[in-house]
Chimera marker file (.cmm) of the C-alpha trace (Angstrom):
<marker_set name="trace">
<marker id="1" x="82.002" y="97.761" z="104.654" r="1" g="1" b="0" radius="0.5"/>
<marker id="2" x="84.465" y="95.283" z="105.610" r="1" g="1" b="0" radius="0.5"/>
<marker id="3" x="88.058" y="95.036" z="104.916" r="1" g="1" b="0" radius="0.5"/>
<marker id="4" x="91.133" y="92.966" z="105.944" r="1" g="1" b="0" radius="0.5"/>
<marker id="5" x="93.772" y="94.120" z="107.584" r="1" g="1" b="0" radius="0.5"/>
<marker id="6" x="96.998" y="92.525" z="109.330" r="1" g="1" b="0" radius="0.5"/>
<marker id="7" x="96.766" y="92.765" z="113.392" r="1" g="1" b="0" radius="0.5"/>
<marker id="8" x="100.084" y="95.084" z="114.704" r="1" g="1" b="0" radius="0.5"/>
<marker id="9" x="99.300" y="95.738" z="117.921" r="1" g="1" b="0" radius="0.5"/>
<marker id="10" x="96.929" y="94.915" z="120.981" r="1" g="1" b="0" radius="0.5"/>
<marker id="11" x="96.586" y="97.097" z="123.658" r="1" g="1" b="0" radius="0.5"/>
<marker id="12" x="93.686" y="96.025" z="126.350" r="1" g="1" b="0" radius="0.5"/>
<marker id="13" x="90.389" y="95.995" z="123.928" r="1" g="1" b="0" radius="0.5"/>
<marker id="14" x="92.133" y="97.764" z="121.038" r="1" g="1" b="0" radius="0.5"/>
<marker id="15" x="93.993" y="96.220" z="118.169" r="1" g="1" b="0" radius="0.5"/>
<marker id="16" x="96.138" y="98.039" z="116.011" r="1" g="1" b="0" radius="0.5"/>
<marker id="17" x="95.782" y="97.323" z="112.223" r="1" g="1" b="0" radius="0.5"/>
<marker id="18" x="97.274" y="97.648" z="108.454" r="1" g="1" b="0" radius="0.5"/>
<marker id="19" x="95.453" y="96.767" z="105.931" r="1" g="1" b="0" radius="0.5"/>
<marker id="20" x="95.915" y="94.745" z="103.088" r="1" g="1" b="0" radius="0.5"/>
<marker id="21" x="95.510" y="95.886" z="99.476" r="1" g="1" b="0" radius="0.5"/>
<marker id="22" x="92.951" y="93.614" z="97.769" r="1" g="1" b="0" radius="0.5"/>
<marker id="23" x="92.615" y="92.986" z="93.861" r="1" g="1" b="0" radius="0.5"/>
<marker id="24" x="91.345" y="96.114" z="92.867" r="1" g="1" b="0" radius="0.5"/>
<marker id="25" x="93.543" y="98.598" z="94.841" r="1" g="1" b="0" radius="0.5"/>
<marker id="26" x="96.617" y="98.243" z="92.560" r="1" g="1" b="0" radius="0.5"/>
<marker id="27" x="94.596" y="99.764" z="89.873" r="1" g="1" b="0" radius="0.5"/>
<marker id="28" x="92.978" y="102.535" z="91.812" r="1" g="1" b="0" radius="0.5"/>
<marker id="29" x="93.690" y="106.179" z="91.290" r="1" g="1" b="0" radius="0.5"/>
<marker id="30" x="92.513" y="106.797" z="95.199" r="1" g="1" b="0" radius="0.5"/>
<marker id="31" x="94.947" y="104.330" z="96.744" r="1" g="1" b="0" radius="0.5"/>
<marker id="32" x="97.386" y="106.954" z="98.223" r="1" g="1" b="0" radius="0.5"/>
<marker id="33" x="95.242" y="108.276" z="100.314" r="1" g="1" b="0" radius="0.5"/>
<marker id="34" x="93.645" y="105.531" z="101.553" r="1" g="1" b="0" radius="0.5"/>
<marker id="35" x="94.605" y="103.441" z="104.693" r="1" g="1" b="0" radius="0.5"/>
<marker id="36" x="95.548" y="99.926" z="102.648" r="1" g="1" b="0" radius="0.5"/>
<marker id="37" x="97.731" y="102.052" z="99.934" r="1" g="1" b="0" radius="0.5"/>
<marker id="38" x="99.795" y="104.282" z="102.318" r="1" g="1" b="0" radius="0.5"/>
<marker id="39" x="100.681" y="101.482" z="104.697" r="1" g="1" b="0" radius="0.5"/>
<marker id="40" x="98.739" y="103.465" z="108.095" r="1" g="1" b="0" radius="0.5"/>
<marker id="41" x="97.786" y="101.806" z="111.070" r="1" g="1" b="0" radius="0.5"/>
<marker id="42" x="94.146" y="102.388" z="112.541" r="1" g="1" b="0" radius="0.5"/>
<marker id="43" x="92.868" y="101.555" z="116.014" r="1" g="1" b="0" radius="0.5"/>
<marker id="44" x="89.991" y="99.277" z="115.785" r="1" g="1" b="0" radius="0.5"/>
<marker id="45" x="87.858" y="97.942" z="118.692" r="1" g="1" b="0" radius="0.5"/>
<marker id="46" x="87.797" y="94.037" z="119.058" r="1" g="1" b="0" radius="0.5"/>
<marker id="47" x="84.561" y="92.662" z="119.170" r="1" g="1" b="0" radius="0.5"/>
<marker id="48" x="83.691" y="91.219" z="122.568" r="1" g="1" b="0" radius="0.5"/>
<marker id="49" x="84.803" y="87.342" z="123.218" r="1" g="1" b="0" radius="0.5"/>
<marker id="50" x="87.112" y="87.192" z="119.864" r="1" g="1" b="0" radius="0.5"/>
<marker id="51" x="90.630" y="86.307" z="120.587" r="1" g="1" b="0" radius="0.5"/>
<marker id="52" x="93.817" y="87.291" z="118.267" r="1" g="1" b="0" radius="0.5"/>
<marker id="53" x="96.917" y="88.101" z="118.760" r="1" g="1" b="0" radius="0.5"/>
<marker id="54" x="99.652" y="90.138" z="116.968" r="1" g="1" b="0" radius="0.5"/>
<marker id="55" x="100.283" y="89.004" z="113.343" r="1" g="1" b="0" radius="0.5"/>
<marker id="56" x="96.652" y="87.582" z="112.828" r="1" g="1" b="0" radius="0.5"/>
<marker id="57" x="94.721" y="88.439" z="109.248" r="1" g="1" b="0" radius="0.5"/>
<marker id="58" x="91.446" y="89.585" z="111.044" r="1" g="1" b="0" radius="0.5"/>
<marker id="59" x="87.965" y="91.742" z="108.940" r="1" g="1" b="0" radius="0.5"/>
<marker id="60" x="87.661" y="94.686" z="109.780" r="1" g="1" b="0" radius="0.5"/>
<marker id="61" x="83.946" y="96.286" z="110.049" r="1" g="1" b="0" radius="0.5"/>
<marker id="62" x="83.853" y="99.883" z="109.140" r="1" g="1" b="0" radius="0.5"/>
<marker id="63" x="80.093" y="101.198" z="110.103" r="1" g="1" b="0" radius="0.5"/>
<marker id="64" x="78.368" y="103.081" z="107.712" r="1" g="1" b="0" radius="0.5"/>
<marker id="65" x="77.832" y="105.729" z="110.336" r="1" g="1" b="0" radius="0.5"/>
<marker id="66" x="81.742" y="106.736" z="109.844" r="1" g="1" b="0" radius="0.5"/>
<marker id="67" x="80.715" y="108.266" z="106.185" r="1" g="1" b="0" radius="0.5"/>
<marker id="68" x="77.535" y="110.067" z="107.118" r="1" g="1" b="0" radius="0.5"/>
<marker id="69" x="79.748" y="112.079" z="110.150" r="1" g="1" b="0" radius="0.5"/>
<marker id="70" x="82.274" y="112.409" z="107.685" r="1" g="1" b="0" radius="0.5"/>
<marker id="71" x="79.832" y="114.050" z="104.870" r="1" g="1" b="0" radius="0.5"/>
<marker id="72" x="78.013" y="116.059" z="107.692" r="1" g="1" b="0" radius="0.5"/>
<marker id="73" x="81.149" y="117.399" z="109.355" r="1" g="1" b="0" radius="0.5"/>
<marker id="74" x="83.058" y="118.022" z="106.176" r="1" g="1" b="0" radius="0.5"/>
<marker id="75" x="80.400" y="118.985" z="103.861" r="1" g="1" b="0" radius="0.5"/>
<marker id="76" x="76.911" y="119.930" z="105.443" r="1" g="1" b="0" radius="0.5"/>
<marker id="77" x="78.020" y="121.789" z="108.272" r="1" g="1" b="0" radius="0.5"/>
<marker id="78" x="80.007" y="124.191" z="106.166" r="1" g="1" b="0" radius="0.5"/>
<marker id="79" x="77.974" y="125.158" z="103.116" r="1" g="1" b="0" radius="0.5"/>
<marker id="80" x="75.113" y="125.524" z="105.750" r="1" g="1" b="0" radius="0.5"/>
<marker id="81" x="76.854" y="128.075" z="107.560" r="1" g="1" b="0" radius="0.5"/>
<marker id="82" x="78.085" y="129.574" z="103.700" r="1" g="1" b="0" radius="0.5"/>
<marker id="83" x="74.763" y="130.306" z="102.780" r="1" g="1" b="0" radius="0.5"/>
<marker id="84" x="73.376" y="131.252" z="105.895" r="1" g="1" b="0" radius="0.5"/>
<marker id="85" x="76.175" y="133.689" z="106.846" r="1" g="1" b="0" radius="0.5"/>
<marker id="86" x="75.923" y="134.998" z="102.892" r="1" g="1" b="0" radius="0.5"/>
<marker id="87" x="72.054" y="135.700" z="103.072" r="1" g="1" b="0" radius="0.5"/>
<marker id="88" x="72.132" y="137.025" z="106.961" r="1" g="1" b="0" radius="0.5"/>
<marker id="89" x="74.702" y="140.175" z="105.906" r="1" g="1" b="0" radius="0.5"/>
<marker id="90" x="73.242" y="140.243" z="102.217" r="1" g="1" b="0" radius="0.5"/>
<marker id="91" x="69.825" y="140.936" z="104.023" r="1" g="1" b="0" radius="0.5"/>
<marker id="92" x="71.891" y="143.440" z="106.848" r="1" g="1" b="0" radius="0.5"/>
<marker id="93" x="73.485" y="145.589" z="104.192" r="1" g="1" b="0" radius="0.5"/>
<marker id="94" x="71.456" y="145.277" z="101.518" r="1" g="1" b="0" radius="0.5"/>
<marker id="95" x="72.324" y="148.581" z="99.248" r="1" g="1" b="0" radius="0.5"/>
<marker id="96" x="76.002" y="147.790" z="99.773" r="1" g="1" b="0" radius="0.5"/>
<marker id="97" x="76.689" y="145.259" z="97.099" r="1" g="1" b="0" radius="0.5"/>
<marker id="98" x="77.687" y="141.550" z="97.208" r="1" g="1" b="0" radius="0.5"/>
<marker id="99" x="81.749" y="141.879" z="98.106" r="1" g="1" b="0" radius="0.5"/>
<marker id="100" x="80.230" y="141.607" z="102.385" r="1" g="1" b="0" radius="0.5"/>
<marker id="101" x="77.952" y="138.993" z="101.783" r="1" g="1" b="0" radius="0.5"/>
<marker id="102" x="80.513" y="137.017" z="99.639" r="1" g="1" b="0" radius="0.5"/>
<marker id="103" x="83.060" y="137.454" z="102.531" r="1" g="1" b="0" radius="0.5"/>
<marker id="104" x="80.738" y="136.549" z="105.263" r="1" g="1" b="0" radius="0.5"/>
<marker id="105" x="79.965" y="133.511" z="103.088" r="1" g="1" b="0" radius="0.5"/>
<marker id="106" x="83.205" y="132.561" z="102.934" r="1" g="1" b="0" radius="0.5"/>
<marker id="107" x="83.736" y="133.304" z="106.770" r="1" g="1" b="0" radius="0.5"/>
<marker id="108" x="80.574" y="130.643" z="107.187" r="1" g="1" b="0" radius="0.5"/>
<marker id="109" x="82.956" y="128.226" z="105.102" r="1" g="1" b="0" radius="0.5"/>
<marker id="110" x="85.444" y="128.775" z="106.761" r="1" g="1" b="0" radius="0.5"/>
<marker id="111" x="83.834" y="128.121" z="110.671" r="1" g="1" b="0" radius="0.5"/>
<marker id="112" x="82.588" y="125.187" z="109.394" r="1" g="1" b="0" radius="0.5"/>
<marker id="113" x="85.710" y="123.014" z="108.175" r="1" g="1" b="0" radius="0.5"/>
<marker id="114" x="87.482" y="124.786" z="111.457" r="1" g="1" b="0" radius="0.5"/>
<marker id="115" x="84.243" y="123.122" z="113.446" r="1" g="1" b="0" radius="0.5"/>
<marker id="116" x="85.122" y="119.649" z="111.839" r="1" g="1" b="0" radius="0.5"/>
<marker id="117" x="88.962" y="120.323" z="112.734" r="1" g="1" b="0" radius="0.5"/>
<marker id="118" x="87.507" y="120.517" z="116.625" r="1" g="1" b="0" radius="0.5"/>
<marker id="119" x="84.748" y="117.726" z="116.178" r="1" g="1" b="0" radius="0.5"/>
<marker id="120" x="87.620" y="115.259" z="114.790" r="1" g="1" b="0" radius="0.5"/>
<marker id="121" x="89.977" y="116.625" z="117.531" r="1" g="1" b="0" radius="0.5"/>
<marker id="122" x="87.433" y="115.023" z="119.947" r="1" g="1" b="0" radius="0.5"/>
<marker id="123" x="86.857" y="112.054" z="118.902" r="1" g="1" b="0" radius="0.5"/>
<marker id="124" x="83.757" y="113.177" z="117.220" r="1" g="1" b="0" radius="0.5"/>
<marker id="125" x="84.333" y="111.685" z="114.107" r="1" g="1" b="0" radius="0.5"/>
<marker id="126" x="85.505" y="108.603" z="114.798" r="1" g="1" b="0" radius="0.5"/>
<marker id="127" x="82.760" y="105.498" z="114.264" r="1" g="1" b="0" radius="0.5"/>
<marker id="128" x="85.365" y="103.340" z="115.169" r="1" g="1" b="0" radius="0.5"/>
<marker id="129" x="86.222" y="100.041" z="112.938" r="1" g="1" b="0" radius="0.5"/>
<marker id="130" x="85.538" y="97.297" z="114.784" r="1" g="1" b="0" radius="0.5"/>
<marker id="131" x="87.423" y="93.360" z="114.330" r="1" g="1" b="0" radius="0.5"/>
<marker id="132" x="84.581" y="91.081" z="113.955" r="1" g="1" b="0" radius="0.5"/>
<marker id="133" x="86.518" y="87.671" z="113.012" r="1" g="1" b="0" radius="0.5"/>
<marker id="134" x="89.912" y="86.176" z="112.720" r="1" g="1" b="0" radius="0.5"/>
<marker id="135" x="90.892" y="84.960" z="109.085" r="1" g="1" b="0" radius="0.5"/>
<marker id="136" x="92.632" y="81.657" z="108.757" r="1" g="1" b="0" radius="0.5"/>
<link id1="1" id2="2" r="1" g="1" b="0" radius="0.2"/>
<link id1="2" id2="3" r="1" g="1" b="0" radius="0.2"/>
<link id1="3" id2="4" r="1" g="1" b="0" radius="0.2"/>
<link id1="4" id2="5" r="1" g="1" b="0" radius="0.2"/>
<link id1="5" id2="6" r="1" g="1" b="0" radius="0.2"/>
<link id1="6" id2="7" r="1" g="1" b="0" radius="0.2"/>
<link id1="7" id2="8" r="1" g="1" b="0" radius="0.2"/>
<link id1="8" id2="9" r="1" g="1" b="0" radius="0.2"/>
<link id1="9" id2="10" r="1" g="1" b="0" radius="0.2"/>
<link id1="10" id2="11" r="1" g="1" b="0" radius="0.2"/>
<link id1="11" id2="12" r="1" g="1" b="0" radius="0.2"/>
<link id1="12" id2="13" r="1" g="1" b="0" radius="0.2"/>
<link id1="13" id2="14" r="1" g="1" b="0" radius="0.2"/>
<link id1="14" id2="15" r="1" g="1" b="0" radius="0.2"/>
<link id1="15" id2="16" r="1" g="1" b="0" radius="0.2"/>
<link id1="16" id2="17" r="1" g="1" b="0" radius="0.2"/>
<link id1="17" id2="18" r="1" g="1" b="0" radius="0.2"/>
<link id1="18" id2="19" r="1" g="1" b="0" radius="0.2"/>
<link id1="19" id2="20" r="1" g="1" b="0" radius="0.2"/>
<link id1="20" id2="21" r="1" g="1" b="0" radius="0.2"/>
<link id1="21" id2="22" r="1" g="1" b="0" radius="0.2"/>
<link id1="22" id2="23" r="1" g="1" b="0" radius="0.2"/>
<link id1="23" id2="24" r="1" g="1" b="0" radius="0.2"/>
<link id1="24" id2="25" r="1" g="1" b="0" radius="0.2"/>
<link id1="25" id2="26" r="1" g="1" b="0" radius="0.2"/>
<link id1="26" id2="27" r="1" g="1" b="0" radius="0.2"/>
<link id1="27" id2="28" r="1" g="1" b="0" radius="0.2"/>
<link id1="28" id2="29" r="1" g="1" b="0" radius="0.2"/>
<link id1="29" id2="30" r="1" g="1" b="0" radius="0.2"/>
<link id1="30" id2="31" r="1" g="1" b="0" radius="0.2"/>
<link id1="31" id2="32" r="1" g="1" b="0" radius="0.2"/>
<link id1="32" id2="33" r="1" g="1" b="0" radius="0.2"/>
<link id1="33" id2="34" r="1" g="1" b="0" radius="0.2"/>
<link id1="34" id2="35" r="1" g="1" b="0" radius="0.2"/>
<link id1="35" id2="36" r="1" g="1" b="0" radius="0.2"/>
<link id1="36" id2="37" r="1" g="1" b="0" radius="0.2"/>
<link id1="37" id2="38" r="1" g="1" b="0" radius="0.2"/>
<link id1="38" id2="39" r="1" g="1" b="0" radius="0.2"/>
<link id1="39" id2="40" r="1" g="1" b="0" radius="0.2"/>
<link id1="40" id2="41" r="1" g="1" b="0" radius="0.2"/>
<link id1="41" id2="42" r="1" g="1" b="0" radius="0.2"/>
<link id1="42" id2="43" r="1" g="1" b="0" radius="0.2"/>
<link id1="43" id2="44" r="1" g="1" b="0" radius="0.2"/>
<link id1="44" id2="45" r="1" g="1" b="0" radius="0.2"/>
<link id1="45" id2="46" r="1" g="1" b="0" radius="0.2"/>
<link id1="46" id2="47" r="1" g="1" b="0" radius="0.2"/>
<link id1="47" id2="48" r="1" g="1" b="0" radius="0.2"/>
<link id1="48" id2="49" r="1" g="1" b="0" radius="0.2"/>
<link id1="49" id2="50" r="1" g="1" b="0" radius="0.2"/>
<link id1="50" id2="51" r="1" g="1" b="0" radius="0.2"/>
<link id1="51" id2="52" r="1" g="1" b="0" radius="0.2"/>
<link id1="52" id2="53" r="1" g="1" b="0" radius="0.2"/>
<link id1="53" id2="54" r="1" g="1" b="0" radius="0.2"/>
<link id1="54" id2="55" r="1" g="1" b="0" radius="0.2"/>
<link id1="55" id2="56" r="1" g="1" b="0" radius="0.2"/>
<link id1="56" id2="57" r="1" g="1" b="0" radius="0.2"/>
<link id1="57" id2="58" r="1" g="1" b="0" radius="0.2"/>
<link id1="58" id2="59" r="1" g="1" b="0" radius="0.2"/>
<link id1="59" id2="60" r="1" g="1" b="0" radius="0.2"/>
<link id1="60" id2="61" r="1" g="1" b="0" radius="0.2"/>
<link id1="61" id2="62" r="1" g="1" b="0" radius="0.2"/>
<link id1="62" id2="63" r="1" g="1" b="0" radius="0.2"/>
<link id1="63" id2="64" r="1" g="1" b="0" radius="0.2"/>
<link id1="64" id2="65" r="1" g="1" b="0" radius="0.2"/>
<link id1="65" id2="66" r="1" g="1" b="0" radius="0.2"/>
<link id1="66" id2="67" r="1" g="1" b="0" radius="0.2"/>
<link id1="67" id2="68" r="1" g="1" b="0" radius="0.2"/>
<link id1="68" id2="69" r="1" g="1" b="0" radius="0.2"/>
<link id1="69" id2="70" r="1" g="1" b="0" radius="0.2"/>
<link id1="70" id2="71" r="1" g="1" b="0" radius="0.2"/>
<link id1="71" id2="72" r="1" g="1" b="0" radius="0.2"/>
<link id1="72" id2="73" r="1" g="1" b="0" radius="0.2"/>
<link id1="73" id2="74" r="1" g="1" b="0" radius="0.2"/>
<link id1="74" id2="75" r="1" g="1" b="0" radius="0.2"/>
<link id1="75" id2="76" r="1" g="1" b="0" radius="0.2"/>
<link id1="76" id2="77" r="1" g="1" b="0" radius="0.2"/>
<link id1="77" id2="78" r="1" g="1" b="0" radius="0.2"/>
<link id1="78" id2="79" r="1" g="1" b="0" radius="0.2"/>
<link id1="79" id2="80" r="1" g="1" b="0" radius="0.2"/>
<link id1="80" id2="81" r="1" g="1" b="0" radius="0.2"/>
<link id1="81" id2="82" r="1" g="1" b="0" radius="0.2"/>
<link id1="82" id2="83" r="1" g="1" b="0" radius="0.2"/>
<link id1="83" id2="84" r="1" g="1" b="0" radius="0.2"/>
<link id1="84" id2="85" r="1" g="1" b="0" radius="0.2"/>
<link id1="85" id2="86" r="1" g="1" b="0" radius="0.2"/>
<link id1="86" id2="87" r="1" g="1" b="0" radius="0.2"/>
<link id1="87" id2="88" r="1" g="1" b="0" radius="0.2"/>
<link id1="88" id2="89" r="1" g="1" b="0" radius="0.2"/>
<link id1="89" id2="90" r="1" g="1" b="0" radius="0.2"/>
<link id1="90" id2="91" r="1" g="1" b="0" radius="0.2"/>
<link id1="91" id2="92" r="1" g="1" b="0" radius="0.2"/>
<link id1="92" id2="93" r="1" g="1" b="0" radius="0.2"/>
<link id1="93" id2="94" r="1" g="1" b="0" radius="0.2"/>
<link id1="94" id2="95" r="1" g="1" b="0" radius="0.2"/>
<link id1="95" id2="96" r="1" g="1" b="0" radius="0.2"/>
<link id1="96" id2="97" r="1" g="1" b="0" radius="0.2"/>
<link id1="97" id2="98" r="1" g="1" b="0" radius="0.2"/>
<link id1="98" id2="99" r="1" g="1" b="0" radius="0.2"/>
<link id1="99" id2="100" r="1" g="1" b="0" radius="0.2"/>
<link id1="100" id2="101" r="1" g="1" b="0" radius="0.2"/>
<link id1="101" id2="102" r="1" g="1" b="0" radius="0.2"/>
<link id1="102" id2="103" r="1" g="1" b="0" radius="0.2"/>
<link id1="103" id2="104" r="1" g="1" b="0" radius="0.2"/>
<link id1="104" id2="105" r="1" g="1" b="0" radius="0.2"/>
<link id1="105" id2="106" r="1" g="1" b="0" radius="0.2"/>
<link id1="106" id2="107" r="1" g="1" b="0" radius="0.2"/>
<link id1="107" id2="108" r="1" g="1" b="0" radius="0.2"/>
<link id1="108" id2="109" r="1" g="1" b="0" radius="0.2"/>
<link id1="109" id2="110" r="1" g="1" b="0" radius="0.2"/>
<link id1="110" id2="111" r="1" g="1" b="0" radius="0.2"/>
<link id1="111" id2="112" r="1" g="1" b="0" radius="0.2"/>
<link id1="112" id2="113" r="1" g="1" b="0" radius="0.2"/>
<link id1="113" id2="114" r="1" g="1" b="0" radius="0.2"/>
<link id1="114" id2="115" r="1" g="1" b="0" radius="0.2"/>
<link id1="115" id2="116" r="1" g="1" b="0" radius="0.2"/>
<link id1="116" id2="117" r="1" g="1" b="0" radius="0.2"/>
<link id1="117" id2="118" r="1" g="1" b="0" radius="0.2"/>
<link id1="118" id2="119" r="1" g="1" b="0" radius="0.2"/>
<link id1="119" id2="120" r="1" g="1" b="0" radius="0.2"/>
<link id1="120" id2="121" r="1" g="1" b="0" radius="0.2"/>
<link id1="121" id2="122" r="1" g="1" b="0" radius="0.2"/>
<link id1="122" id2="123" r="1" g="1" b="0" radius="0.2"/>
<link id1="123" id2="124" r="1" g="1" b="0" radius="0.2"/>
<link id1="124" id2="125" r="1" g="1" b="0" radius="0.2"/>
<link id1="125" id2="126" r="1" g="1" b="0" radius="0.2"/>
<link id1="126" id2="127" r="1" g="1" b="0" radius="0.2"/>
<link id1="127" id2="128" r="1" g="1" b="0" radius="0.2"/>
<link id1="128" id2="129" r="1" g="1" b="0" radius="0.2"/>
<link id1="129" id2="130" r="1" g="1" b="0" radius="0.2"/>
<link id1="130" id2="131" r="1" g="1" b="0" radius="0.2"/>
<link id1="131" id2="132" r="1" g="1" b="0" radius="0.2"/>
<link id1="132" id2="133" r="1" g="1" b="0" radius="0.2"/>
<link id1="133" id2="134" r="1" g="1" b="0" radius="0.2"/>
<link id1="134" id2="135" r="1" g="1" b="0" radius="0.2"/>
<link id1="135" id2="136" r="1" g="1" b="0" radius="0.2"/>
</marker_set>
């Protein structure tokens, strides 16, 4: 996916960038939490022998690889651990109803989205956008 963005900053192969609401963002219900709506700056790698400079209009590559992480860490990991903490004590107390199971599930959940907390803490998360061109 590729966006464009205004450059803010450059700091050694970094470039700080805002980007700029297209067409369709005014109409979109999503556009407050989104990068070009709220007026954020990102970091974003610049591509090797491309020169800008602060105030350029530059695209923005965002790999598909940042979405994937994102779905793992945020919604894989955690309903993996769910049902696998909710059938391990289902299966350990197993004449003591579903309340310890439910909890454990929820536990599971819980370890999960604290595990993505960590993984984006470290830079785990972060596929990078990268500046492939400068717009005229």
């Amino acid at each position: 996916m590729t966006e464009t963005a205004l450059v803010t900053k450059i700091e050694e192969k970094r470039a700080s960038v805002r980007f700029i609401m297209g067409e369709g963002c005014h109409g979109c219900s999503s556009k407050e939490g989104c990068a070009s709506g709220t007026g954020r700056e990102l970091q974003a790698e610049i591509q090797a022998g491309l020169s800008i400079k602060v105030g350029d209009k530059v695209c923005v590559e965002v790999p598909n690889s940042a979405h994937l992480l994102g779905l793992f860490w945020l919604i894989v990991l955690p309903v993996v651990l769910f049902g696998g903490a909710y059938l391990l004590v289902q299966r350990l107390t197993s004449g003591s109803g579903e309340g310890p199971a439910a909890l454990a599930g929820i536990g599971g959940l819980a370890a999960g989205l604290l595990l993505a907390v960590f993984a984006s803490r470290r830079g785990r998360l972060n596929a990078r956008p990268r500046v492939i061109a400068r717009l005229d």
